[in-house]
LOVEXVO-338339 format. One record per residue: y negated, x negated, z negated of N, C-alpha, C in turn; residue in one letter; residue number from 0; chain. Coordinates in steps of 0.1 Angstrom, whole numbers, plus 5000, padded with zeros to 4 digits. Last residue first. Layout:
N
+------+------+------+------+------+------+------+------+------+------+------+-------+
|  n.v |  n.u |  n.w | ca.v | ca.u | ca.w |  c.v |  c.u |  c.w | timi | mipa | fitor |
+------+------+------+------+------+------+------+------+------+------+------+-------+
|    Y |    X |    Z |    Y |    X |    Z |    Y |    X |    Z |    a |  NUM |     A |
...
+------+------+------+------+------+------+------+------+------+------+------+-------+
END
This chain:
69
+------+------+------+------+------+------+------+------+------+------+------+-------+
|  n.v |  n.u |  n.w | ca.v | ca.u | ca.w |  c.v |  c.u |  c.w | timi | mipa | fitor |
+------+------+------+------+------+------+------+------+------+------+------+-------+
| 5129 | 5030 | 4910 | 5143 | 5023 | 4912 | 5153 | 5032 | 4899 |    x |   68 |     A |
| 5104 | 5011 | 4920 | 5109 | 5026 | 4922 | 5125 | 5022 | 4921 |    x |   67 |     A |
| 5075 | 4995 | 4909 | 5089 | 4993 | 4917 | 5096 | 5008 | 4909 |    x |   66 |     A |
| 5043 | 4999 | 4916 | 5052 | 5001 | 4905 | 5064 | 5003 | 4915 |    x |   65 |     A |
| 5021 | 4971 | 4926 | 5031 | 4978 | 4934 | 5039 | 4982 | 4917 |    x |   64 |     A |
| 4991 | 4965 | 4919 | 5006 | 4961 | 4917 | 5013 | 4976 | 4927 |    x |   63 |     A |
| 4959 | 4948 | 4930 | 4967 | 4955 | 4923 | 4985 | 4954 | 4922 |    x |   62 |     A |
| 4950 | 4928 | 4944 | 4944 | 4926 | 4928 | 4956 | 4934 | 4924 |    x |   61 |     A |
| 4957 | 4920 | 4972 | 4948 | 4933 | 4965 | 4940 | 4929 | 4956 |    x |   60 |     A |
| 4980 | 4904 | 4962 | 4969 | 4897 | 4969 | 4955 | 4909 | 4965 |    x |   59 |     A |
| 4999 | 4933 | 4958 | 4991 | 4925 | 4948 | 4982 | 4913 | 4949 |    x |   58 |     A |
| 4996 | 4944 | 4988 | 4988 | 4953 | 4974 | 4982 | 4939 | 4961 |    x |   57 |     A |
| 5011 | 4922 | 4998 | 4999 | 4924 | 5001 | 4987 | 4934 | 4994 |    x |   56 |     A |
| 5036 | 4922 | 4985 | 5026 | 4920 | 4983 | 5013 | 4913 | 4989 |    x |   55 |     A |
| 5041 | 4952 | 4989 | 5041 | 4945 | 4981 | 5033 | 4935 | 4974 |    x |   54 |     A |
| 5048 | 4943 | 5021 | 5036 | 4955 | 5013 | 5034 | 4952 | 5001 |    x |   53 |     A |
| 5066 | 4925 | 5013 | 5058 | 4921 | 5025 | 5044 | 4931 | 5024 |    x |   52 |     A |
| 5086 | 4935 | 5004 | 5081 | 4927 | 4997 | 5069 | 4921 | 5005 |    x |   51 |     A |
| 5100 | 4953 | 5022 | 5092 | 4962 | 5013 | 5084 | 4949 | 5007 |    x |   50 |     A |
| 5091 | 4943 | 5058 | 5099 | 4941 | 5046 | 5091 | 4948 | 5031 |    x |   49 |     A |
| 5087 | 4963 | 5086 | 5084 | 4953 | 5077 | 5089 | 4957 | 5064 |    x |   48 |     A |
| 5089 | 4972 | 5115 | 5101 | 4966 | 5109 | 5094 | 4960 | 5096 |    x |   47 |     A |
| 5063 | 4996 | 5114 | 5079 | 4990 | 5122 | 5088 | 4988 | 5111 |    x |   46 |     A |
| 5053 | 5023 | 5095 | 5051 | 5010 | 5099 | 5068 | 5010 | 5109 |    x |   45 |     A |
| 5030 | 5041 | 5070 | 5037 | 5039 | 5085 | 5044 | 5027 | 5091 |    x |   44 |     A |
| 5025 | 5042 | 5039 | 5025 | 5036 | 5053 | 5036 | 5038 | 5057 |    x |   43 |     A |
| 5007 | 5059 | 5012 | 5018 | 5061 | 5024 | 5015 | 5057 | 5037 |    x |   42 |     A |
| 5003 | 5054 | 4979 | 4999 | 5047 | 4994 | 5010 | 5054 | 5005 |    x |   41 |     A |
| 4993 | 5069 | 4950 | 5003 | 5065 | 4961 | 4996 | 5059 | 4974 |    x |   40 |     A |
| 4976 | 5081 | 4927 | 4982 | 5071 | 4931 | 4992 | 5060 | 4935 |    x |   39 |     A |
| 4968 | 5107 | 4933 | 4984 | 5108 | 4924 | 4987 | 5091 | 4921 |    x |   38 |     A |
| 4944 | 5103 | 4937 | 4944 | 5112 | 4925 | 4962 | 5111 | 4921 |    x |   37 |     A |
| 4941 | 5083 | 4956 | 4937 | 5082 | 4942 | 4943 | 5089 | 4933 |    x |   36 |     A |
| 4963 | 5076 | 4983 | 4957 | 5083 | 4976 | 4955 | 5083 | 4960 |    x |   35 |     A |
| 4960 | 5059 | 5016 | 4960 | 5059 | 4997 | 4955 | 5070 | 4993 |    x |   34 |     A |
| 4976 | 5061 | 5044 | 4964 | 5064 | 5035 | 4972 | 5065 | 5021 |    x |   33 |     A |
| 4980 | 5038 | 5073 | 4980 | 5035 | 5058 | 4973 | 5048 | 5053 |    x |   32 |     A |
| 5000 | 5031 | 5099 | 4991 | 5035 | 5098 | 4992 | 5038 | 5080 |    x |   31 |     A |
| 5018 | 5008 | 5110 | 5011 | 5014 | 5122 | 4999 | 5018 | 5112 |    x |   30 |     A |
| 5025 | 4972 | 5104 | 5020 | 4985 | 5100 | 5013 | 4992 | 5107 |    x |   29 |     A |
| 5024 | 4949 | 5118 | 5038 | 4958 | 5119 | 5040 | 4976 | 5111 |    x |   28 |     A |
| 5013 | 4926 | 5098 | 5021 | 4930 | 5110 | 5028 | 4942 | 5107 |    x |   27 |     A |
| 4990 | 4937 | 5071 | 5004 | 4937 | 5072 | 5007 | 4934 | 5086 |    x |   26 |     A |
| 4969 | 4952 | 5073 | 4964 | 4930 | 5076 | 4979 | 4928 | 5077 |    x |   25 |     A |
| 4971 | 4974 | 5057 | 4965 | 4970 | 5077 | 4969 | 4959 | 5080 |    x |   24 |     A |
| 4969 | 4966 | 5032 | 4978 | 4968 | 5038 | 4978 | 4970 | 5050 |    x |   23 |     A |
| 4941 | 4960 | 5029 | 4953 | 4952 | 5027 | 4966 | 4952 | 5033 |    x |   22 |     A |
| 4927 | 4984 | 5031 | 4926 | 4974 | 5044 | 4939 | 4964 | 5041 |    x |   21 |     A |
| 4941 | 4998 | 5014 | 4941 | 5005 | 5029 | 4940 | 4989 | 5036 |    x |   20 |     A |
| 4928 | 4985 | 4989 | 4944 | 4985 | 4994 | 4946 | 4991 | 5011 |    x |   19 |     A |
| 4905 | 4993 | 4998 | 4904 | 4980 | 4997 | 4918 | 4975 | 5000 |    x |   18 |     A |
| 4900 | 5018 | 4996 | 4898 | 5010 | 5006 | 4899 | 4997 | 5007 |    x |   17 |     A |
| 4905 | 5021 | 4967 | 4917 | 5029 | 4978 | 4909 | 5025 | 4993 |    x |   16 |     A |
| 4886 | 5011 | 4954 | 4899 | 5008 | 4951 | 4905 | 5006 | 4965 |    x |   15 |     A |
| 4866 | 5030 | 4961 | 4863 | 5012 | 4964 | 4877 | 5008 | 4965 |    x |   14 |     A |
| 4873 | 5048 | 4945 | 4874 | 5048 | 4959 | 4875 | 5039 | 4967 |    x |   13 |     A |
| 4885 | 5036 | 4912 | 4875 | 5044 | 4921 | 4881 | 5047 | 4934 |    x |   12 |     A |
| 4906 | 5017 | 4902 | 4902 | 5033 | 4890 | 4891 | 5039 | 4901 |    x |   11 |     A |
| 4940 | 5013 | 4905 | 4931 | 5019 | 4909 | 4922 | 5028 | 4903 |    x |   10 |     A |
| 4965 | 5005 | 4891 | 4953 | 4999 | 4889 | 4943 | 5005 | 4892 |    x |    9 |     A |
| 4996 | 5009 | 4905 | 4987 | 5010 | 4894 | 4977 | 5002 | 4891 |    x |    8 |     A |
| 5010 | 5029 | 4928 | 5001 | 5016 | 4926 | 4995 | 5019 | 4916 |    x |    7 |     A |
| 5039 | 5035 | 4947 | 5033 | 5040 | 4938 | 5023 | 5028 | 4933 |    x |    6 |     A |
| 5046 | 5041 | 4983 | 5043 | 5028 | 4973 | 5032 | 5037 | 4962 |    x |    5 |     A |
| 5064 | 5052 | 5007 | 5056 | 5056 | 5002 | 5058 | 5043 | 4985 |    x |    4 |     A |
| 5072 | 5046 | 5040 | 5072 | 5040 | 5030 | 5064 | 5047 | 5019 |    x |    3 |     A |
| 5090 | 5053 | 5069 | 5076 | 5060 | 5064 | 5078 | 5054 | 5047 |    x |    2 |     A |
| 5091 | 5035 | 5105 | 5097 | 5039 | 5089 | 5084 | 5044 | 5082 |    x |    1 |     A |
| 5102 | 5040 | 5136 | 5091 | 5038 | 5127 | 5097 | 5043 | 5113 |    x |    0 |     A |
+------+------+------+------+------+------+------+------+------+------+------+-------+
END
């Protein structure tokens, strides 16, 4: 299992951080998701899946993924 942590910008409520939670669920291959508002990060769990594959499933979201690099 791999542990991914995704910086996200847009999120201005709660509503937000459930809405990426479910998005990123809908992922194959993701065990488990929590967002967090106040630093705004996502930390998933997951198998084999591709970073562009979370990605974008945040930006389907509405929101973005900030690329780390």
């Amino acid at each position: 299992m791999t542990k991914t942590i995704l910086t996200i910008e847009g999120m201005h409520c709660a509503s937000c951080v459930f809405k990426i939670e479910r998005a990123l669920k809908s992922v194959k291959g993701v065990r488990t998701v929590s967002v967090n508002f106040a630093n705004q990060k996502a930390y998933v769990e997951h198998d084999d899946v591709q970073f562009s594959a979370l990605r974008d499933a945040v930006s389907k979201a509405g929101y973005k993924v900030v690329e780390q690099g």
